[in-house]
N, CA, C and O of each residue as an XYZ file, in Angstrom:
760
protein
N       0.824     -1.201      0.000
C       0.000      0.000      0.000
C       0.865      1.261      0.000
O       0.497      2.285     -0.576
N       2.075      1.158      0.688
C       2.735      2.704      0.591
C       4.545      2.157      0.620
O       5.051      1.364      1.414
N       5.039      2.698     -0.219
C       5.955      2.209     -0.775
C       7.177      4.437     -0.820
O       7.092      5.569     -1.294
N       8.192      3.428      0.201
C       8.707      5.171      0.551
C       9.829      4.717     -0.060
O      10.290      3.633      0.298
N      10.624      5.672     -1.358
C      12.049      5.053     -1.628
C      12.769      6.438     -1.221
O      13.961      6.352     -0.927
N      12.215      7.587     -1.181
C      12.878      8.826     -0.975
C      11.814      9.632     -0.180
O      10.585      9.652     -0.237
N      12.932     10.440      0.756
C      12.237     10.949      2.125
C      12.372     12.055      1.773
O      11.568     12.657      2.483
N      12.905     12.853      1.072
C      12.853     13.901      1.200
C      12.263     14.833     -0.591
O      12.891     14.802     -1.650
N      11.146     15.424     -0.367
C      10.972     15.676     -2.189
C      10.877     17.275     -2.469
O      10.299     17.733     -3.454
N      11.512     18.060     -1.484
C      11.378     19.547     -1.416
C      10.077     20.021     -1.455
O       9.913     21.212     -1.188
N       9.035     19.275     -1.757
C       7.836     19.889     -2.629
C       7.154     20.754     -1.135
O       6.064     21.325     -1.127
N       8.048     20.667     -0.021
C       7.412     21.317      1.201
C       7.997     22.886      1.489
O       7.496     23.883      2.010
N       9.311     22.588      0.884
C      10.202     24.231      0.550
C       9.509     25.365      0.721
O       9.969     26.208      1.490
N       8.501     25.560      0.165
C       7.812     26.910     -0.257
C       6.671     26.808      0.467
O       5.640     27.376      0.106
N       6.740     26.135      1.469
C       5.612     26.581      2.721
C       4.150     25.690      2.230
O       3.096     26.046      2.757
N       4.112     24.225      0.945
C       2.858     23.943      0.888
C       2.984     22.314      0.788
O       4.064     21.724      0.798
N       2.199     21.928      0.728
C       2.043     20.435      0.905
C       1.401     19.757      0.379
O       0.668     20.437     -0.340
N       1.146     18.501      0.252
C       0.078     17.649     -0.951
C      -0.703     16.810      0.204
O      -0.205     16.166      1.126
N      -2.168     17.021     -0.139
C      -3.233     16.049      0.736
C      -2.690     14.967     -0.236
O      -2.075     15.033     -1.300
N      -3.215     13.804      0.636
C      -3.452     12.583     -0.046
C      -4.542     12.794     -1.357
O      -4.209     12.023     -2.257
N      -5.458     13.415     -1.642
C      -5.919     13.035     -3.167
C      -4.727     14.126     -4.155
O      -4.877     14.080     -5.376
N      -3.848     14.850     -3.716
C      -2.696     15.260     -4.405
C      -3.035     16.623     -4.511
O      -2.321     17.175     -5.348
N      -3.946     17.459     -3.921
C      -4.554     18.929     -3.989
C      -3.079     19.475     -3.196
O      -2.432     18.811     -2.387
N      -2.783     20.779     -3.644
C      -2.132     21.096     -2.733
C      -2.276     22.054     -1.463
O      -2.922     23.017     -1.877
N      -2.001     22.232     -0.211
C      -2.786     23.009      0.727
C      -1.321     23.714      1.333
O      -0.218     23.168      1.365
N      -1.626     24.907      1.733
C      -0.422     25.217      3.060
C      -0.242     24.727      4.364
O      -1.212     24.518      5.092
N       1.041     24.505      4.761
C       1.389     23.563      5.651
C       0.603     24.013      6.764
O       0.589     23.168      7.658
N      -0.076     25.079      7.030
C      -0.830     25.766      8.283
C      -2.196     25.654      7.938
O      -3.046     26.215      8.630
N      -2.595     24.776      6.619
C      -4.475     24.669      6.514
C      -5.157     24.193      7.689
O      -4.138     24.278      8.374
N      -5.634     23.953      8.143
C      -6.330     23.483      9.187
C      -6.696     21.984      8.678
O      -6.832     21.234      9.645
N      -6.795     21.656      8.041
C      -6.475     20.560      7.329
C      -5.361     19.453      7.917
O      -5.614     18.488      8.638
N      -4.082     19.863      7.413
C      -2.830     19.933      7.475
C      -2.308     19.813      8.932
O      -1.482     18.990      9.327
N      -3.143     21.100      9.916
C      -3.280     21.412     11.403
C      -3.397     19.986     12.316
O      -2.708     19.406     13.156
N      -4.724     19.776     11.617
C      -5.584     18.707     11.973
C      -5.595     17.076     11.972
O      -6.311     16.357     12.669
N      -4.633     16.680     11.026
C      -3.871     15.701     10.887
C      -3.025     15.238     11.096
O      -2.807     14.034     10.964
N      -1.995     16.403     11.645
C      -0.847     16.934     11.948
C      -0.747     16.491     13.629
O       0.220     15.867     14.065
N      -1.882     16.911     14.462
C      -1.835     16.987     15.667
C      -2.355     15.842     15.790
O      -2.405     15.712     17.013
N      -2.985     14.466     15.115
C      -3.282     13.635     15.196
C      -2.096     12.773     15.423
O      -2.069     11.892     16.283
N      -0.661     13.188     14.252
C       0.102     12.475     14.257
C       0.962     13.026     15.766
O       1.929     12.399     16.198
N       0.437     14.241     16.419
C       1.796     14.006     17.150
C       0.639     13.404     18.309
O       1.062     12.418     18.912
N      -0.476     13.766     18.625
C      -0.842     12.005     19.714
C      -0.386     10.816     19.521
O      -0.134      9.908     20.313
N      -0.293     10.903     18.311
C       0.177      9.113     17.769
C       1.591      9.000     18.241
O       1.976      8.040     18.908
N       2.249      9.855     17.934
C       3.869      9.798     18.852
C       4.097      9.965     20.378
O       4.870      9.351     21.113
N       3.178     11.006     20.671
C       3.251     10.920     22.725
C       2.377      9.522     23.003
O       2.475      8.945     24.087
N       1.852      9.221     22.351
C       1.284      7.388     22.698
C       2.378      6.900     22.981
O       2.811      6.618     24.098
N       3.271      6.685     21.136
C       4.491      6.097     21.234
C       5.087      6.301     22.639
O       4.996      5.411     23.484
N       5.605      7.300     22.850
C       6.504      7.468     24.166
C       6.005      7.118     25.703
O       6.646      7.362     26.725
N       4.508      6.389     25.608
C       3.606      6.215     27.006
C       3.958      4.689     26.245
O       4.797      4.125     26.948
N       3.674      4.026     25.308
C       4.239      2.806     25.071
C       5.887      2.436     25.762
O       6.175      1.348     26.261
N       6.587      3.315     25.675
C       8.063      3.031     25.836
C       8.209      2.871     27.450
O       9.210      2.370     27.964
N       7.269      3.279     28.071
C       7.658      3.598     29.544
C       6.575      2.076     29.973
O       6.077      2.044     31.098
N       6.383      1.241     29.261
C       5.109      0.538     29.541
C       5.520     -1.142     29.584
O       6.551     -1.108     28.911
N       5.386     -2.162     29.857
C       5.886     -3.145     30.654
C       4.573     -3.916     29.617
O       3.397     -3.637     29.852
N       4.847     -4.624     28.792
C       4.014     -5.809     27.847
C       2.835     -6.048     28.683
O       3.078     -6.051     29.890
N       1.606     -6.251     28.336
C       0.343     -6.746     28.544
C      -0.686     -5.509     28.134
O      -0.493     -4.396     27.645
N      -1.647     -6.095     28.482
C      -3.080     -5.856     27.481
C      -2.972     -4.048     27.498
O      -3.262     -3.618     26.382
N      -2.762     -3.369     28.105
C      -2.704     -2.198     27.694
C      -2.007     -1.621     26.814
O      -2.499     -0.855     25.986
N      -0.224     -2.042     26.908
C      -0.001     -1.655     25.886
C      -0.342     -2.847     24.791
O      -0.346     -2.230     23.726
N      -0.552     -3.859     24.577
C      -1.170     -3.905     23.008
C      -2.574     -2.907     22.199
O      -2.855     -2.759     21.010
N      -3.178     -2.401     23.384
C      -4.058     -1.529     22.893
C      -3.755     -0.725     22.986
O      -4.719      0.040     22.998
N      -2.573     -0.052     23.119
C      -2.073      1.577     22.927
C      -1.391      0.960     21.313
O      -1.274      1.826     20.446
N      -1.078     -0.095     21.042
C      -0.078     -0.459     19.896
C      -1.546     -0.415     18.817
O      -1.421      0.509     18.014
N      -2.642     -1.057     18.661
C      -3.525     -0.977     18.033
C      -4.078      0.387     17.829
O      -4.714      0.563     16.790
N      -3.961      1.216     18.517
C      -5.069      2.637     18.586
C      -3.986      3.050     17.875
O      -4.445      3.532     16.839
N      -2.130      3.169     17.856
C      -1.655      3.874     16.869
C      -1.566      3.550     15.641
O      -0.900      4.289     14.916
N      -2.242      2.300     15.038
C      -2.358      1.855     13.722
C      -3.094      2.721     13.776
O      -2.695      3.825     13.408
N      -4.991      2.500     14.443
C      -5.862      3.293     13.957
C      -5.613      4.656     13.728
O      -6.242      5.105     12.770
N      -4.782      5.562     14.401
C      -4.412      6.632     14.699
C      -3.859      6.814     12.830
O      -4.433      7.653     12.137
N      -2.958      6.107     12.350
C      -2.432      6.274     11.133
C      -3.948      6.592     10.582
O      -4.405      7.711     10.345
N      -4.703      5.154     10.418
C      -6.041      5.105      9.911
C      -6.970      6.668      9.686
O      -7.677      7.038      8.749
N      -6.547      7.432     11.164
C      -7.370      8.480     10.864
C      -7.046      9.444     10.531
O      -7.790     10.391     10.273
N      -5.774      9.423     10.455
C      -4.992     10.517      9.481
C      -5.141     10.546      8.270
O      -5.175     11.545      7.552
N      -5.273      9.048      7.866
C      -5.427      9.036      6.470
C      -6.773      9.859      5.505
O      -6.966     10.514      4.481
N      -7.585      9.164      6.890
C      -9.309      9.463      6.375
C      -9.077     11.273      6.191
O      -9.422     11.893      5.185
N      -8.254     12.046      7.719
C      -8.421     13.548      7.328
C      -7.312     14.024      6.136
O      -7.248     15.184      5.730
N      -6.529     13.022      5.695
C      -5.596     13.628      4.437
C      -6.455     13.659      3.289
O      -6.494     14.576      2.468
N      -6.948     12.903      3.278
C      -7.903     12.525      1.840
C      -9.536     13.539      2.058
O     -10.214     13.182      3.021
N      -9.920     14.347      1.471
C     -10.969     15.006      2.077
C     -12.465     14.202      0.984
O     -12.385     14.019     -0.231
N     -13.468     13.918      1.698
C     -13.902     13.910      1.020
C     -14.872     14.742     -0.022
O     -15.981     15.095      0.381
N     -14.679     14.885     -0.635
C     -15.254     16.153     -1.503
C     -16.236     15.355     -2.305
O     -16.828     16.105     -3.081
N     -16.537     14.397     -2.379
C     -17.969     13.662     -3.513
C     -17.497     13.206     -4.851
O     -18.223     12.700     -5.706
N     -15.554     13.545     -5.013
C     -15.714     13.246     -5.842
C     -14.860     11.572     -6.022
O     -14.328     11.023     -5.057
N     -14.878     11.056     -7.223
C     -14.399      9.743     -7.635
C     -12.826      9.346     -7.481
O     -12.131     10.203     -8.028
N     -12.431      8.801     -7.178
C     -11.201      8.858     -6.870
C     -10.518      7.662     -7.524
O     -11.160      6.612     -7.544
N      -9.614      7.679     -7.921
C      -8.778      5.866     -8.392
C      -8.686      5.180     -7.651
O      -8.326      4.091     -8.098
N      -8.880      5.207     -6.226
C      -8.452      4.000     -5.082
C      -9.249      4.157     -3.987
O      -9.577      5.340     -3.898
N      -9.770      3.388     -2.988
C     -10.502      3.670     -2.343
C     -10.360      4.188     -0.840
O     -10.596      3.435      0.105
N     -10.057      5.196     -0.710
C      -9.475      6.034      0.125
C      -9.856      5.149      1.443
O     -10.741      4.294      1.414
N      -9.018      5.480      2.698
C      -9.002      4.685      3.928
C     -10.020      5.968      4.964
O      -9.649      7.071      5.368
N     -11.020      5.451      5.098
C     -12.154      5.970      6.168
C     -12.147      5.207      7.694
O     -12.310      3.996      7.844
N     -11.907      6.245      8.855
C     -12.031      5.778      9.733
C     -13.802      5.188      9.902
O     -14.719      5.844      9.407
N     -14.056      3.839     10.693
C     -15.306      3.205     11.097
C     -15.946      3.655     12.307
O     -15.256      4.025     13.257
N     -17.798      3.658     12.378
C     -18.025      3.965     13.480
C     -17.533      2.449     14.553
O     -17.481      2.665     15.764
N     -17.264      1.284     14.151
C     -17.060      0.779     15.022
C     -15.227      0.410     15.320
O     -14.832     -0.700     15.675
N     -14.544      1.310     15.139
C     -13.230      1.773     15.499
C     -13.393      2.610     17.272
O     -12.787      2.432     18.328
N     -14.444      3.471     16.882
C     -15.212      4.051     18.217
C     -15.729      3.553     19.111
O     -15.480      3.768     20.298
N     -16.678      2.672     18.582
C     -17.453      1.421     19.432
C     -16.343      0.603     20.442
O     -16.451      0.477     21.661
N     -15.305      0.114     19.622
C     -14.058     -0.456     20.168
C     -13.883      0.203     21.437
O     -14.072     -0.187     22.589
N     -13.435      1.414     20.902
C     -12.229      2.137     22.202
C     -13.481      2.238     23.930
O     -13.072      2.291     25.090
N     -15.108      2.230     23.424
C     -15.816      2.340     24.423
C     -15.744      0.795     25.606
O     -15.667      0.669     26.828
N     -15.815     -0.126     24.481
C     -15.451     -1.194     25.017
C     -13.968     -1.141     25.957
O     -13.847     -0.875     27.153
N     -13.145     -1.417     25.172
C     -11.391     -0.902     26.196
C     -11.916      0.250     26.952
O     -12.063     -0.399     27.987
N     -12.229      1.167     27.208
C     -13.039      2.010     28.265
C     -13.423      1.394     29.509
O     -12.917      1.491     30.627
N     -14.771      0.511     28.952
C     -15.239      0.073     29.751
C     -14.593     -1.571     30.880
O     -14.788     -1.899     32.051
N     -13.788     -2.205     29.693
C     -12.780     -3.290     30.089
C     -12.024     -2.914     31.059
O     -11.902     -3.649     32.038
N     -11.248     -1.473     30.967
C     -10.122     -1.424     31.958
C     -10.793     -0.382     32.720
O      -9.987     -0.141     33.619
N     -11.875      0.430     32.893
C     -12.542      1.149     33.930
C     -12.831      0.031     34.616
O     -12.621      0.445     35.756
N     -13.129     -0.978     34.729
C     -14.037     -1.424     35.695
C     -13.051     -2.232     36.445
O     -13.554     -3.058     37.207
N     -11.345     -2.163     36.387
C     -10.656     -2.184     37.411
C     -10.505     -1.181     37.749
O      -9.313     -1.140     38.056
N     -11.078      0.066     37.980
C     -10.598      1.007     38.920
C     -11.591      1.595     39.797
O     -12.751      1.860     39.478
N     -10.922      1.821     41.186
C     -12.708      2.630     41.906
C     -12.662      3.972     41.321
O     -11.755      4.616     40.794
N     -14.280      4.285     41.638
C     -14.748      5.682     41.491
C     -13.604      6.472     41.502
O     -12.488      6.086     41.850
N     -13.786      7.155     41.264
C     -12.710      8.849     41.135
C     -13.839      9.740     42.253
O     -15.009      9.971     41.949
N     -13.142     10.194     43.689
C     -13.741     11.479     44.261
C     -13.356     12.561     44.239
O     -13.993     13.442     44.816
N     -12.091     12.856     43.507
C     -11.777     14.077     43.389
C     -11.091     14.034     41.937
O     -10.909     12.930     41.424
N     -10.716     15.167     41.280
C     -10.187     15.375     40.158
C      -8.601     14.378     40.266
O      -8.313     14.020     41.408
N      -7.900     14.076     39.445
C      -7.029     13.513     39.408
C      -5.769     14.790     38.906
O      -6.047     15.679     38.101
N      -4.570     14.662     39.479
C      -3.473     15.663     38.472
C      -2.560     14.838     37.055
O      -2.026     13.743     37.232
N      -2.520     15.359     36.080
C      -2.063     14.680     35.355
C       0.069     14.261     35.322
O       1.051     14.724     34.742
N      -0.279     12.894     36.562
C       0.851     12.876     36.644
C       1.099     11.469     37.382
O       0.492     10.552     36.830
N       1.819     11.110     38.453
C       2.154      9.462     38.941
C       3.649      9.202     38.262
O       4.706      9.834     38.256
N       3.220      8.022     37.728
C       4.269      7.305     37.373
C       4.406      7.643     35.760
O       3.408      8.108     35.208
N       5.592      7.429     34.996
C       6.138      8.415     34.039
C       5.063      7.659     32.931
O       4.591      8.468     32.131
N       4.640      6.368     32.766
C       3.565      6.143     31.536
C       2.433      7.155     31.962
O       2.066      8.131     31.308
N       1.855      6.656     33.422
C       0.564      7.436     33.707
C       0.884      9.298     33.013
O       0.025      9.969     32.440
N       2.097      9.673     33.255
C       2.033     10.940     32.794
C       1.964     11.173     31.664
O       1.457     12.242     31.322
N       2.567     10.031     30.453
C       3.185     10.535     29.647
C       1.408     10.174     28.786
O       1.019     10.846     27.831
N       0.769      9.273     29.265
C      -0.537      9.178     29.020
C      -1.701     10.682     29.279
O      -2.700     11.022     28.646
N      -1.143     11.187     30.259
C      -2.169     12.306     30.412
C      -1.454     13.072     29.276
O      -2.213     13.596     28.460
N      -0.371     13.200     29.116
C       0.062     14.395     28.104
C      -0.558     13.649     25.890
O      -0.757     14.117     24.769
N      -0.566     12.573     26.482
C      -1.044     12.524     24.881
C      -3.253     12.288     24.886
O      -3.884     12.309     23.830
N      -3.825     12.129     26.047
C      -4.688     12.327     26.524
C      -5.138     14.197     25.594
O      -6.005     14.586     24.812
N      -3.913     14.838     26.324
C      -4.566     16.652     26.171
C      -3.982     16.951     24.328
O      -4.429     17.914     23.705
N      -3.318     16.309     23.909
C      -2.503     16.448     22.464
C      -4.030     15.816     22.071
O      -4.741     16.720     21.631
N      -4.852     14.254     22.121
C      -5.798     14.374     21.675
C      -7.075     14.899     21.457
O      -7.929     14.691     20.595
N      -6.993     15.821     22.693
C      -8.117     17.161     22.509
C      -7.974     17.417     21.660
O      -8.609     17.046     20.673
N      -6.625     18.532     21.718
C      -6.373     19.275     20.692
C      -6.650     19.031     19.300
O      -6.831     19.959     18.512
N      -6.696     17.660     18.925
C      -6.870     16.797     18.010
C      -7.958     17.001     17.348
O      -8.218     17.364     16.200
N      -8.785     16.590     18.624
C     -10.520     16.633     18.547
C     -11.216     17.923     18.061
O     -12.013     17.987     17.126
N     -10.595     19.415     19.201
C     -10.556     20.596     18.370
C     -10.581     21.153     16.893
O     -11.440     21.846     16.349
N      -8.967     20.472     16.221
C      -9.140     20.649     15.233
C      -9.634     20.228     14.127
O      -9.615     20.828     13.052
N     -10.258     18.806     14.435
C     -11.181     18.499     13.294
C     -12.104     18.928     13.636
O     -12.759     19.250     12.645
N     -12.838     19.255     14.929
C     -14.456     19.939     14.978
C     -14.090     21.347     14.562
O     -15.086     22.068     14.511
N     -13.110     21.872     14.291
C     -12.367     23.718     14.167
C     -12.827     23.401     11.878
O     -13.401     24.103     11.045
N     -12.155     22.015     11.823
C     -12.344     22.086     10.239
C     -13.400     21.874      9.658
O     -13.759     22.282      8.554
N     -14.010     21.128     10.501
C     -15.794     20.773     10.379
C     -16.574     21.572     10.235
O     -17.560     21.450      9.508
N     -16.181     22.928     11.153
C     -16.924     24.224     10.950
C     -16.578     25.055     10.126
O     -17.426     25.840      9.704
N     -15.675     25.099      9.815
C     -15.266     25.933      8.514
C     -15.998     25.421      7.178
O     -16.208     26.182      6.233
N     -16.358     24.104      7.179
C     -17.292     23.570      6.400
C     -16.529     22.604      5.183
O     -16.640     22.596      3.957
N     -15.798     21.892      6.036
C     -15.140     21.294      5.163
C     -15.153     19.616      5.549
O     -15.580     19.186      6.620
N     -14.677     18.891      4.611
C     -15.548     17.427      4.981
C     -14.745     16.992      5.902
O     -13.540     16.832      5.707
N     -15.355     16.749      7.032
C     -14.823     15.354      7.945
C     -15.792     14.828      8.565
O     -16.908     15.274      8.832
N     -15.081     13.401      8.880
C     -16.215     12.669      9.161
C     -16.402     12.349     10.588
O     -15.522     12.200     11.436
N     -17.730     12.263     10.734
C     -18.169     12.337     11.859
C     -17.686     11.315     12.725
O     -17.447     11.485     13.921
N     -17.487      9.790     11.824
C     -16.249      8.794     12.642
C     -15.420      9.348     12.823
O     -14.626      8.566     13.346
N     -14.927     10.406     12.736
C     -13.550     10.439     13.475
C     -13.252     11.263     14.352
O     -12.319     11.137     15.145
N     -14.321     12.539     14.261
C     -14.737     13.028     15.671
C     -14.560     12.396     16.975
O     -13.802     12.570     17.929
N     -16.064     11.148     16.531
C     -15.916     10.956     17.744
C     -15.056     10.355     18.147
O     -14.576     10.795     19.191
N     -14.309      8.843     17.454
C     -12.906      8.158     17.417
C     -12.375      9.115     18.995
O     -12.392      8.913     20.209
N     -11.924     10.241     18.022
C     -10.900     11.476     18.969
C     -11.472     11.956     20.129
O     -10.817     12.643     20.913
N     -12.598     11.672     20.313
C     -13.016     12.187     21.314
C     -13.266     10.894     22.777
O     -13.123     11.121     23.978
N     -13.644      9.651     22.143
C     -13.630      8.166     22.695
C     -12.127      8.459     23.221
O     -11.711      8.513     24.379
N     -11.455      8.629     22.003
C      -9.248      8.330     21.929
C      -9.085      9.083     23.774
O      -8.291      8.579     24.569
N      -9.943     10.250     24.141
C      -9.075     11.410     25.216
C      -9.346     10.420     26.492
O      -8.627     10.241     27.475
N     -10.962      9.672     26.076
C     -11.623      9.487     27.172
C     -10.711      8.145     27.428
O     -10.291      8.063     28.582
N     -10.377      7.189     26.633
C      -9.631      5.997     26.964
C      -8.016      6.762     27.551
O      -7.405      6.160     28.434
N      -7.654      7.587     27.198
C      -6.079      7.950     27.767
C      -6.373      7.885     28.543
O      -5.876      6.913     29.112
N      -7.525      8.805     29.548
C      -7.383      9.357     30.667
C      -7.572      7.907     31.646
O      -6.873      7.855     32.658
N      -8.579      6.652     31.326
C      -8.529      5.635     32.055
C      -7.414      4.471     31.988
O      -7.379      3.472     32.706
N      -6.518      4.820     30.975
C      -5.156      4.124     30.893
C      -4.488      4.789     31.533
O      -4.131      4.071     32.467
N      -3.838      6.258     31.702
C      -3.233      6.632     32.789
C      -3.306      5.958     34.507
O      -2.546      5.533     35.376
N      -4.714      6.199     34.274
C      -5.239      6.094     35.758
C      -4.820      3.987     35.692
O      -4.459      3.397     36.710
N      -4.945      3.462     34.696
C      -4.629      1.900     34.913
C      -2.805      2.022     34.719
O      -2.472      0.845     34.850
N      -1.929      2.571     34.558
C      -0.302      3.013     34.844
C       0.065      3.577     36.233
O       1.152      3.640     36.808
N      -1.085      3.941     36.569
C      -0.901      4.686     37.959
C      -1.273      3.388     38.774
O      -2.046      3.714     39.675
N      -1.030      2.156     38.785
C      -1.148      0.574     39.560
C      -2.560      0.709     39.758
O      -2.869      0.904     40.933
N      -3.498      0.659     38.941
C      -4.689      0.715     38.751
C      -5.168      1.595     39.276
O      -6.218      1.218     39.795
N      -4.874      3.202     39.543
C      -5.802      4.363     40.326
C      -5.399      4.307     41.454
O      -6.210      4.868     42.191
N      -4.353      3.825     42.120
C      -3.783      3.507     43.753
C      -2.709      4.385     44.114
O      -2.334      4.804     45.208
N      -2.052      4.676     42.236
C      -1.296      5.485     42.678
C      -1.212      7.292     41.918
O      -0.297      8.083     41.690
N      -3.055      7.300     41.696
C      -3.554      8.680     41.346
C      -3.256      9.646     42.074
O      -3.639      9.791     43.235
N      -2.297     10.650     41.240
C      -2.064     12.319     42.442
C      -3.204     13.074     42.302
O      -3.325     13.771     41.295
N      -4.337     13.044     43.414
C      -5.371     13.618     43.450
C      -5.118     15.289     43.870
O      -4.299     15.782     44.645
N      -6.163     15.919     43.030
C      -6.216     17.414     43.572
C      -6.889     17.715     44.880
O      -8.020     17.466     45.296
N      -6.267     18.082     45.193
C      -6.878     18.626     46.437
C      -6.950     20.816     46.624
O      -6.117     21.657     46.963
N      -8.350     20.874     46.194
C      -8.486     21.971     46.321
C      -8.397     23.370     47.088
O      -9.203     23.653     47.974
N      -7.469     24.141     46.734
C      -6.999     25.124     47.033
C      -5.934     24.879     48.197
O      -5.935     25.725     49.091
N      -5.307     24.151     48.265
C      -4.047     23.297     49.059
C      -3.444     24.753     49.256
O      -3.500     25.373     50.319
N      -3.062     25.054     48.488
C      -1.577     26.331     48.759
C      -2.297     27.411     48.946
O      -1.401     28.239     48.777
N      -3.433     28.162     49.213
C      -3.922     29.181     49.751
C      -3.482     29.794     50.974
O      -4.051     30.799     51.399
């Protein structure tokens, strides 16, 4: 499917870039923005993977960054209605469905939450809250391109928006299942 023999093709020199159907956009389209910040969740994953000890979590941090490619792809390629030579890669509503499930799989080792949590513990749990807030941002900018009125799809909204809600209960399962959550405690330093 993707075949790289040369990394480097200047065609970025002059400040613009090629979507996947080959249109060209500036490297700051919201577009571009938006796909962009997808890929760097997909890399602070990577680095909550590295701090992470084999079993079922990280294989599902290893799966969500395939999908993660997956949904980059869907926002490189826009769909515009029209015909294309190949059949462009669309994120699924049940890619979403998934991550509710893993949600609900690894929430239900942890107790209730009574106070806000700080985004921090042990260096996965952190490095999880920090790609947790990179997938906001994520989420932002495809609902930021959505409104500008440009195609994205509503799978992948929510995907990104499922994606923040599963970080935040994988942190909390890095933190020795929520035991070792740095809770806020309000207005402490007053």
């Amino acid at each position: 499917m993707v075949r790289l023999t040369k990394i480097y093709t200047r065609t970025g020199d002059k400040g613009t870039t090629r979507l996947g159907d080959m249109s060209e956009a500036a490297k700051h389209d919201p577009r571009v923005e938006a796909y962009g910040t997808v890929d760097e969740a997909n890399a602070s994953i990577g680095l909550a993977i590295a701090a992470l000890e084999d079993g079922a979590l990280k294989d599902t941090l290893l799966r969500i960054q395939n999908e993660l490619f997956d949904l980059g792809a869907d926002l490189c390629v826009p769909d515009r209605g029209q015909k294309l030579e190949w059949e462009p890669l669309r994120v699924t509503p049940q890619q979403a469905t998934r991550l509710e499930t893993d949600i609900d799989t690894f929430n239900a080792k942890l107790s209730p939450l009574e106070s806000f949590i700080l985004p921090g513990g042990s260096e996965a749990a952190a490095r999880l809250h920090l790609a947790r807030t990179i997938a906001r941002r994520a989420e932002r900018r495809a609902v930021e391109l959505k409104d500008l009125g440009e195609p994205v799809s509503e799978a992948v909204i929510i995907y990104l928006n499922r994606l923040s809600d599963f970080l935040f209960v994988a942190a909390r399962i890095a933190n020795d299942e929520g035991r070792a959550d740095v809770l806020w405690i309000p207005g402490k330093t007053r």
